[in-house]
N, C-alpha and C positions, 0 to 999 in steps of 0.2 A: 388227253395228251396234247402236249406242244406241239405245233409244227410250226418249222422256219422257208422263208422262201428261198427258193433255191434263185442266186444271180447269174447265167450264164447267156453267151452267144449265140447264136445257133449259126455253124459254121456249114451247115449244106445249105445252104440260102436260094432262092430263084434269081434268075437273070433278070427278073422283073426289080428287086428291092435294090437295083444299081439305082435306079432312080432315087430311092428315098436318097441318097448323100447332100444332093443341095437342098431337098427340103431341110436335113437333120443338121446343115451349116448354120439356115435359119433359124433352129432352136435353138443350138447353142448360146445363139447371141439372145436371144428373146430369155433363156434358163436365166445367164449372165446379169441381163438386168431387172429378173422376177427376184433375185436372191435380195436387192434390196428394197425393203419395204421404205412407205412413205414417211413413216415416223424416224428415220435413220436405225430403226432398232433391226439388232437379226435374228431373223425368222428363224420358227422354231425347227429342229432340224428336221430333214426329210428327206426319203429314198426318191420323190419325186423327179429334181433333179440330176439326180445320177440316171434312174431310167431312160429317162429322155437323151439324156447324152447318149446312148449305147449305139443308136441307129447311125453316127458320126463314124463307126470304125467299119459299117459296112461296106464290099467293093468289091463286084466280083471279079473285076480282075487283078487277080493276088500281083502281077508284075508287077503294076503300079503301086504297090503300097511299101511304103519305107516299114522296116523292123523294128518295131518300137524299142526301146532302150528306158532304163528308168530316170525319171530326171533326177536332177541334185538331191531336189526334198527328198524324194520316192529313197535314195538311195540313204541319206539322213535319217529318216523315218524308220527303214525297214534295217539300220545298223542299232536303234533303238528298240528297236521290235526283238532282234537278234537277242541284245544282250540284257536286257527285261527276262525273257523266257529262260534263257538259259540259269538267270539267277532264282528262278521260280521255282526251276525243275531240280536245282542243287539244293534250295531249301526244302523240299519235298521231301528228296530222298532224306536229308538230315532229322525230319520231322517222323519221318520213318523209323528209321534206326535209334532215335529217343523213344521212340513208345514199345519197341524190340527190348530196350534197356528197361524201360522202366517198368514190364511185363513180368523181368527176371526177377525183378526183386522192388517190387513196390514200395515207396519211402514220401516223405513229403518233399525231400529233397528231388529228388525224381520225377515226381509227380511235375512241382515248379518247373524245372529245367525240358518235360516235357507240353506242359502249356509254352514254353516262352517259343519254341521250337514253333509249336502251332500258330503262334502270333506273328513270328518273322518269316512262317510261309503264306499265311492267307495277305498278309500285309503287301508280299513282292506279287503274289496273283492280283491282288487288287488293284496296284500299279497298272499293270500290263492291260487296264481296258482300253487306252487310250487306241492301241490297235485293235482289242476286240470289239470296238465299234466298230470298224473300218467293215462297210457294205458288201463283203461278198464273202458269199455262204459254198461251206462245204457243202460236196452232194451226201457224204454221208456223217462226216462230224457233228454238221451243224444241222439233222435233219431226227425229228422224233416218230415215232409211230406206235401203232398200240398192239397191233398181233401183226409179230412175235414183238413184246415189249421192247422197245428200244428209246434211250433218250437221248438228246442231244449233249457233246461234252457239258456246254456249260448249265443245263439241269445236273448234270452228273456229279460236279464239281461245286458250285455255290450257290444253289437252291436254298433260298431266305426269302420271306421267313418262315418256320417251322414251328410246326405244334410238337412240343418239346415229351405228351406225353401218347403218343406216338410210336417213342424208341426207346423210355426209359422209364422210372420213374417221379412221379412232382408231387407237390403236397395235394394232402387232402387222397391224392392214390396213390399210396404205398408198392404197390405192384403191378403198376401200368404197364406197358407200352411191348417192345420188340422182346425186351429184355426179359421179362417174366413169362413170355407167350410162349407154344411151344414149336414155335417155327422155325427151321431149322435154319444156321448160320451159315449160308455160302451166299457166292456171288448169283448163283440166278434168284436165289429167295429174296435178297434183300434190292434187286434190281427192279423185280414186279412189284414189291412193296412199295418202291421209292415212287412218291407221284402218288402212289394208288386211290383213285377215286377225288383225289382233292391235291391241290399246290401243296398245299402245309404238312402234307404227310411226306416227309423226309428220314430216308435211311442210307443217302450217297452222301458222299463230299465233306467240304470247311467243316458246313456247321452240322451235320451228323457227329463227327469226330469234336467239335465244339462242347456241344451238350455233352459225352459224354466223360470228358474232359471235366466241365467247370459245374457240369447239374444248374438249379435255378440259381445256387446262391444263396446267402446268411442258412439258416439251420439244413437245406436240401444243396448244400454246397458235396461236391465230390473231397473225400480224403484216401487217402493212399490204399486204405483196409476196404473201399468198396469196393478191390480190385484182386482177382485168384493170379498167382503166379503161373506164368507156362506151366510148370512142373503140375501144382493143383486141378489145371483144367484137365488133364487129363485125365485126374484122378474123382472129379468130383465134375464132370463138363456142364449138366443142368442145373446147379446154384447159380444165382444169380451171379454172384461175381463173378465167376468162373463164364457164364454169357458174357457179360459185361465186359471183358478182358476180350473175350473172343470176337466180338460186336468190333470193342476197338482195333484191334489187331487187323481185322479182314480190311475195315472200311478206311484206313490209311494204305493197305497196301493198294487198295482198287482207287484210289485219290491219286498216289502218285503212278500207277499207268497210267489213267488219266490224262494226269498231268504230261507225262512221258509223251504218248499220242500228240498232245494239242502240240509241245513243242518241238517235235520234229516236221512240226509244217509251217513255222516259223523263225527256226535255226539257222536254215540255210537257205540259198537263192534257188535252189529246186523245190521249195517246201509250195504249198499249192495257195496259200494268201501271198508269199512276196511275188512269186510267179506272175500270179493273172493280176497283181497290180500293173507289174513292169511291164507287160507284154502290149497295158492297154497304151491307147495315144497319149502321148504329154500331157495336156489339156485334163482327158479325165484323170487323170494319174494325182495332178494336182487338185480336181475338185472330188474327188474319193477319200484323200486325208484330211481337206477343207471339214468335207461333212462328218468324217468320224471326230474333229475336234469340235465342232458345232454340236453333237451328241454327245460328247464327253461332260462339257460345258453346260448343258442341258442339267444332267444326270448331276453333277457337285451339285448344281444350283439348289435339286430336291433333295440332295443329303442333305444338304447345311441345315437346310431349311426344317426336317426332319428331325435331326440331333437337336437344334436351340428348341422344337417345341416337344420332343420325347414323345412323338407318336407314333416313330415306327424303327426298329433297331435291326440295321443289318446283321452284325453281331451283338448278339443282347446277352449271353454268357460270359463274353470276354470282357464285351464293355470295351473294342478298340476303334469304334465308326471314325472318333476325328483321327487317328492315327493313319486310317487306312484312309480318307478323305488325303490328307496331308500328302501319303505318297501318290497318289493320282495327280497331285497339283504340281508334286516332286517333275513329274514325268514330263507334263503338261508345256511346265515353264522351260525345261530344257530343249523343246521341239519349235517353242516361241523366239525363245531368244538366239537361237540359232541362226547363223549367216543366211539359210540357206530359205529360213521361212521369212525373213527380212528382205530379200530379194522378191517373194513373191507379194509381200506387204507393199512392198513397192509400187507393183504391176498392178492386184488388187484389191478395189476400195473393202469388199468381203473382207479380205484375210485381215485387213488393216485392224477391220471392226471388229475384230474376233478376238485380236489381241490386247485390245483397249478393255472389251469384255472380262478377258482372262483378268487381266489387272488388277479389275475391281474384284475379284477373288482372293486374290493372294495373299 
């Protein structure tokens, strides 16, 4: 199982760590000018620097410490963060309610109109990494464990890539995977399954609902008839279709809780990422979202890189990696060209480099 580390303060501190404040002024400035390398290139991104900054907001005596406030970006940022999720979580549920439809009464028609559903949901979640980078981890969202199984949202949500025969069937095994087994369809079954024993075994999220949406493709492609209507399942629940239908069904409704979850902690300014960005000091405020675009940036770089040589497909059913590339850059350039990241392009020579970087993307 995955574990993520947890970022936090430790706010009972000793009287003794007042001291670290001027040593941790001197890092600051020494972080400042390790971020650029001697080749003018930037470095690859890294929790390094943020760690190091943390020991800057410690003081035991609370009088003196002014109340952090979020700066301009912080607050640019997290109004983009805002309405990213929100539009995530509206195509979720819409993505929902298509496979509810096309459940009723399976068609080809239906079928289309519920892939397109799934392509303009994973597409607005793939957007929204620009903030899922952003360095600080839920104590329990963003934390996995193995007994009692639990994963983190984003295992839960778009765990790629997957061994496709796993959940379904693929050529050559007509009666593979979750779908012919005789394991039964709820949420704790397919939760322990998901992950189990290896990454590529997937029964959560996108690309669950993906495969069994689009199958491999040319002769093992999904049509409307591999699918039982509500009515059917009840009457016939262990045919495969009838699994099959029930597989999809479960595994969109537990996608958008999910989904639901992650985005009420970034809706609104009580939510626990916009919170403990703003609460930190100015300074890390602004090198917290530095580094989640330096990680962003990172991450196109090995798409692109990935898609031109076909060796590894985020979505390999749908076939939408440049689309969903596309809207991360969507997101990216609007955070760029922004007043508010140009004031700091300003101040510094890092954010300058990062947007020159972007550029050559675009």
């Amino acid at each position: 199982m995955l574990k993520t580390t947890t970022l936090s303060i430790n706010d009972n501190f000793s009287v003794k760590l007042a001291k670290l404040v001027s040593i941790a002024s001197l890092i600051l400035a020494l972080c400042s000018c390790g971020n650029e390398s001697g080749n003018g290139k930037t470095q690859t991104p890294s929790n390094t620097a943020i760690n190091k900054l943390q020991p800057a907001s410690l003081n035991t005596n609370k009088a003196n410490i002014k109340p952090s406030t979020p700066t301009a970006l912080t607050t640019y940022y997290l109004s983009l963060a805002s309405q990213q999720f929100k539009t995530t979580c509206s195509n979720a549920e819409q993505l929902q309610a298509s496979v509810q439809l096309f459940l009723t009464a399976p068609s080809k028609k239906t079928l289309k109109e519920t892939r397109q559903h799934w392509l303009s949901s994973h597409n607005s979640y793939i957007a929204s990494k620009l903030f899922r980078t952003l360095n600080i981890k839920h104590p329990e969202l963003d934390h996995s464990q193995i007994d009692p199984v639990k994963h983190s949202l984003t295992i839960r949500i778009d765990q790629s890539p997957m061994l496709p025969g796993y959940l379904d069937a693929v050529k050559g095994y007509p009666q593979s995977g979750y779908v012919f087994s005789p394991l039964p369809i709820d949420a704790e079954t397919l939760n322990n399954e998901h992950q189990f024993s290896d990454t590529l075994y997937v029964t959560l999220g996108f690309h669950a609902i993906e495969f069994l949406l689009w199958g491999e493709g040319n002769e093992q492609a999904r049509t409307s008839s591999d699918y039982a209507t509500l009515t059917n399942i009840k009457e016939n629940p262990e045919l495969p279709q009838a699994r099959r239908s029930q597989l999809l069904s479960l595994t969109t409704q537990l996608l958008s809780d999910d989904l639901q979850t992650q985005c009420k902690e970034w809706t609104n300014t009580e939510g626990y990422y916009p919170s403990k960005l703003s609460e930190k000091p100015e300074e890390e405020q602004n090198e917290y979202i530095v580094t989640s675009i330096e990680q962003l940036l990172s991450d196109i770089q090995i798409n692109r890189a990935q898609i031109k040589s076909a060796t590894e497909h985020h979505s390999a059913f749908a076939q939408s990696d440049e689309q969903d590339l596309q809207a991360q850059i969507k997101i990216l350039k609007l955070l760029l060209e922004s007043k508010e990241w140009e004031e700091l392009s300003k101040k510094q020579e890092r954010a300058k480099k990062l947007t020159a970087l972007a550029k050559a993307l675009y």
